[in-house]
Backbone as a printed PyTorch tensor [residue, N CA C, xyz], in Angstrom:
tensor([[[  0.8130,  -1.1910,   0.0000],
         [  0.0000,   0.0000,   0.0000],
         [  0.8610,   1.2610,   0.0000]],

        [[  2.0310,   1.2780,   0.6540],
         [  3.2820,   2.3890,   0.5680],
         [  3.2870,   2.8260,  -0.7280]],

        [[  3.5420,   1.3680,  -1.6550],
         [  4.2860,   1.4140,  -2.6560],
         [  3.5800,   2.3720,  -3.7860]],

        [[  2.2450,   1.9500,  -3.3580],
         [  0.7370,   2.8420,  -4.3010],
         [  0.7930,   3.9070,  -4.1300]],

        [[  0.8730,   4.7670,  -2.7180],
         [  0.7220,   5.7820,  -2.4710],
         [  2.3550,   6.7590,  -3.1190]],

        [[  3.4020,   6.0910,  -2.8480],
         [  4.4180,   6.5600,  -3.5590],
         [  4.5020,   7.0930,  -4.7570]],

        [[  3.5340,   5.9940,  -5.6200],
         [  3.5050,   6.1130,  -7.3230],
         [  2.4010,   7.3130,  -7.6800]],

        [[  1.7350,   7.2960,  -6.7480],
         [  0.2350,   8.2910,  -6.9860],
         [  1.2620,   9.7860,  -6.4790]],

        [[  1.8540,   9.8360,  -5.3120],
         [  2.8860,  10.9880,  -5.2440],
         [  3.5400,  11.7010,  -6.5490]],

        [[  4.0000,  10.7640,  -7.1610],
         [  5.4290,  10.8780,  -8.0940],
         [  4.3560,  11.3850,  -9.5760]],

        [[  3.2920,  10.5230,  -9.5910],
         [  2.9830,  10.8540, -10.7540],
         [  2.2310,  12.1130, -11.2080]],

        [[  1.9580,  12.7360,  -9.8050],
         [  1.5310,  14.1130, -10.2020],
         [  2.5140,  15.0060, -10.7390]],

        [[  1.9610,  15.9130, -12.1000],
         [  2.7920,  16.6720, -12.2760],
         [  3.1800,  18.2230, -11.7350]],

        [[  4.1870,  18.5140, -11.3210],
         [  3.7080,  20.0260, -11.2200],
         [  4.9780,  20.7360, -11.7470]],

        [[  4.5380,  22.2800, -11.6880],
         [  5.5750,  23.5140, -12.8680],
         [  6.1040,  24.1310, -11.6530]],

        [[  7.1890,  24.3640, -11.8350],
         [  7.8090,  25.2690, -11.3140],
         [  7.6170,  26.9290, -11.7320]],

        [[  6.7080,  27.7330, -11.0350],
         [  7.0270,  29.2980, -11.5610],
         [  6.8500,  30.3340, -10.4970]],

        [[  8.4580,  30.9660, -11.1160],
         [  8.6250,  31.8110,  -9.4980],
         [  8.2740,  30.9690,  -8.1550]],

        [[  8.9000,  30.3700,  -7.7830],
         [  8.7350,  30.0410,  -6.4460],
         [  7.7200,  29.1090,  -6.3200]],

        [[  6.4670,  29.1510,  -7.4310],
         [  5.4210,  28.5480,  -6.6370],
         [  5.0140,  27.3990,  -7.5320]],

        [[  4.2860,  26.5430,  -7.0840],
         [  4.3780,  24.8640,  -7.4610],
         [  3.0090,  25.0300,  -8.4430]],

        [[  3.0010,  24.8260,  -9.7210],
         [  1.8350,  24.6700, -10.2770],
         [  1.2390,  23.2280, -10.7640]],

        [[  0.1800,  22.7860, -10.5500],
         [ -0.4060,  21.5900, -11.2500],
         [ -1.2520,  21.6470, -12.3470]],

        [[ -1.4490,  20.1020, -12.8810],
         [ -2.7120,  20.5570, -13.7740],
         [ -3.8930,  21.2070, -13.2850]],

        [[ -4.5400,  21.5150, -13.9670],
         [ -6.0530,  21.9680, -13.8850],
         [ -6.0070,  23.3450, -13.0130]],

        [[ -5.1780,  24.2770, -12.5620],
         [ -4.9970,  25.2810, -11.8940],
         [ -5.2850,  26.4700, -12.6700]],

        [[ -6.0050,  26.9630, -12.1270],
         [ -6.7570,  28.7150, -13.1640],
         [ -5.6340,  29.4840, -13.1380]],

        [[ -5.0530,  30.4030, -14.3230],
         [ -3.9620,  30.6240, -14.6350],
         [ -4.5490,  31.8130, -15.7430]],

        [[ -3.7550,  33.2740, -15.5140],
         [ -4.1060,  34.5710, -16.5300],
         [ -3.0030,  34.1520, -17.3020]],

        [[ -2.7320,  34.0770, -18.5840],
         [ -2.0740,  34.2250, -19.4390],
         [ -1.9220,  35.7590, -20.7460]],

        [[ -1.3080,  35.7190, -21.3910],
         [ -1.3000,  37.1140, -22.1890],
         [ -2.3230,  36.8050, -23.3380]],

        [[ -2.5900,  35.7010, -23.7680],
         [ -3.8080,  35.0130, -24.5330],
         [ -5.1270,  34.6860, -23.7800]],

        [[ -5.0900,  34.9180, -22.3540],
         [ -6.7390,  34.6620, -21.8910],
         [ -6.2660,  34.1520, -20.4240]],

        [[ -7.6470,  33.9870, -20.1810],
         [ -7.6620,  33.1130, -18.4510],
         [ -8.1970,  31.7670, -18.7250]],

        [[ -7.5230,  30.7530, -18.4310],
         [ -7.5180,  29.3090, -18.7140],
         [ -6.7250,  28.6190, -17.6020]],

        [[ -6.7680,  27.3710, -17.9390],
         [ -6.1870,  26.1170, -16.8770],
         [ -5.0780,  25.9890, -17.3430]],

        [[ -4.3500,  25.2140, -16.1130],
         [ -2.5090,  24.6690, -16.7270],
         [ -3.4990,  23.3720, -17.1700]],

        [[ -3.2680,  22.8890, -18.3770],
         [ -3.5820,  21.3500, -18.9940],
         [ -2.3570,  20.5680, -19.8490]],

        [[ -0.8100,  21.2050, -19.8070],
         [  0.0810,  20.1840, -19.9720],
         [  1.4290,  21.0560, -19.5380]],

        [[  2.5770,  20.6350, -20.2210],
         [  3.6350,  21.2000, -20.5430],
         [  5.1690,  20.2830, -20.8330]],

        [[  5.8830,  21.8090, -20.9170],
         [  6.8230,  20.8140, -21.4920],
         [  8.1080,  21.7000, -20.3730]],

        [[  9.3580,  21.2650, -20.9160],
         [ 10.1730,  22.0160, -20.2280],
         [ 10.2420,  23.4380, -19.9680]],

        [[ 10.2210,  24.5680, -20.4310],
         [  9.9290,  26.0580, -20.3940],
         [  8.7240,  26.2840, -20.3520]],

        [[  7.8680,  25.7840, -20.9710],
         [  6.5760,  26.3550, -21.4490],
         [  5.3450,  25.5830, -20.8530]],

        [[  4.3690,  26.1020, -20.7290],
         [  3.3890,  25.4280, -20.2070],
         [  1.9000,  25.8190, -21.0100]],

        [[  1.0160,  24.9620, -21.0180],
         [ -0.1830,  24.6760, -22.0460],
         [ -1.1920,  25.0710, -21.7510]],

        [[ -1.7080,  25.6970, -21.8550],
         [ -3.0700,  26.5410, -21.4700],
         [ -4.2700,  26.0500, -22.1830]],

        [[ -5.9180,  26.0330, -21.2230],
         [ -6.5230,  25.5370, -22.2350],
         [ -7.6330,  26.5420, -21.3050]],

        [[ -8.7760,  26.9150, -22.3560],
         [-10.0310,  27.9790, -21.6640],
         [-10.7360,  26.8170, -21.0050]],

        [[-12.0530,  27.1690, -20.7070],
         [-13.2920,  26.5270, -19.9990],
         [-13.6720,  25.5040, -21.0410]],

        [[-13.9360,  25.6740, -22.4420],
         [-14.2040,  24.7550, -23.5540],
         [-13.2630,  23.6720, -23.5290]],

        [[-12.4090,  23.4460, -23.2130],
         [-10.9280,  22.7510, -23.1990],
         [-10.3580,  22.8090, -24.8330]],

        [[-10.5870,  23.9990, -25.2650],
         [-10.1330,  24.4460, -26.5350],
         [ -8.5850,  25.2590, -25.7850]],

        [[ -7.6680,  25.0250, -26.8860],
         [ -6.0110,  24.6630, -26.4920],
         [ -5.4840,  26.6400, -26.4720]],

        [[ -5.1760,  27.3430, -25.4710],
         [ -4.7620,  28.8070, -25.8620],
         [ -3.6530,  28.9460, -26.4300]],

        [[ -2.7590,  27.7430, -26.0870],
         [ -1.3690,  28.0630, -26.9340],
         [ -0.4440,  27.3720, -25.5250]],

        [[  0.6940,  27.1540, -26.2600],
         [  1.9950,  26.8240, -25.4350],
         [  2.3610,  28.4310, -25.0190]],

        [[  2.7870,  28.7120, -23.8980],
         [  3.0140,  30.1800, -22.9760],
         [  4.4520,  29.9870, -21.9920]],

        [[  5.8000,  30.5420, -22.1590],
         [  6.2950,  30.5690, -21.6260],
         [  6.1300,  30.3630, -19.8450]],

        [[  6.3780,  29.4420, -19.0170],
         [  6.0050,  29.8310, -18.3780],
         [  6.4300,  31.3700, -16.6950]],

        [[  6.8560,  32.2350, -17.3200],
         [  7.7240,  33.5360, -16.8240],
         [  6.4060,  34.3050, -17.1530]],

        [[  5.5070,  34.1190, -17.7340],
         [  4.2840,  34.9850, -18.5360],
         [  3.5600,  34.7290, -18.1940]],

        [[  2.8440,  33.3790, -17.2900],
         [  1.6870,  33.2870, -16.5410],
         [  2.0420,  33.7290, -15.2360]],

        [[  0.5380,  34.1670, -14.8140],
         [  0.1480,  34.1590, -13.4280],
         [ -0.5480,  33.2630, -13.1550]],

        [[ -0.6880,  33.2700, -11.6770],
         [ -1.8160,  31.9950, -11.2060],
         [ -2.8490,  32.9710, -10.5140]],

        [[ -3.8690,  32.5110, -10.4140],
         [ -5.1690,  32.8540, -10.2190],
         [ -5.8180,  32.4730,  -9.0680]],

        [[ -5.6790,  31.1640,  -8.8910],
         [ -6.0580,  30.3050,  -7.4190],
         [ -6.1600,  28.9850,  -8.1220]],

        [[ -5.8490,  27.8420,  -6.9350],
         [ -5.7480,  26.5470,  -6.6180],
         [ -7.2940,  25.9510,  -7.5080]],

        [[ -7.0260,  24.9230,  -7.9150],
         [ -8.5340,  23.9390,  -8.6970],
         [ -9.2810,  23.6730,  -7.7520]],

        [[-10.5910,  23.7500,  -7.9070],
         [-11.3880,  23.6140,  -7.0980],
         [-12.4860,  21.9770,  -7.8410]],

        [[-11.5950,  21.8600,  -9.2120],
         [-12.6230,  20.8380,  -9.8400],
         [-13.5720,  20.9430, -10.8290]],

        [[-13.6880,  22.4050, -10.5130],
         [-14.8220,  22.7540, -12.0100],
         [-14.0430,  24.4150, -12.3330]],

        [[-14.4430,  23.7310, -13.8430],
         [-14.1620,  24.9180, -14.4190],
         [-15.1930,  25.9620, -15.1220]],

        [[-15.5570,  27.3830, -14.4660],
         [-15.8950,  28.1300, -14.8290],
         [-15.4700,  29.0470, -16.1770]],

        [[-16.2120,  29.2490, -17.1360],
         [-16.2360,  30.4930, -17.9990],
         [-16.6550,  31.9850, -17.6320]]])
């Protein structure tokens, strides 16, 4: 049961920006809109609106965060 809880640890992803720990699904202002973190890659991170239509790959030095997921996403 350790071993589960270890893997469920590890496999979350999160971003590093400025200081603060980002995950998926986290409401996030970007210079293209206000949307969720929904992927990324090394520098950049993936933005997607309420539709889960894609805003663009966004440096991530250029987002802000907005507040923590609550689970649903508002438009």
């Amino acid at each position: 049961m350790l071993r589960k809880n270890r893997q469920k640890v590890h496999s979350k992803k999160r971003y590093l920006l400025s200081q603060k720990v980002l995950r998926k699904r986290l409401q996030v202002n970007s210079p293209k809109g206000i949307g969720h973190v929904s992927g990324d890659t090394e520098k950049q991170v993936s933005v997607s609106d309420a539709n889960w239509k894609r805003l663009g790959q966004i440096a991530s030095s250029k987002i802000q965060l907005i507040r923590r997921s609550n689970g649903l996403i508002v438009a």
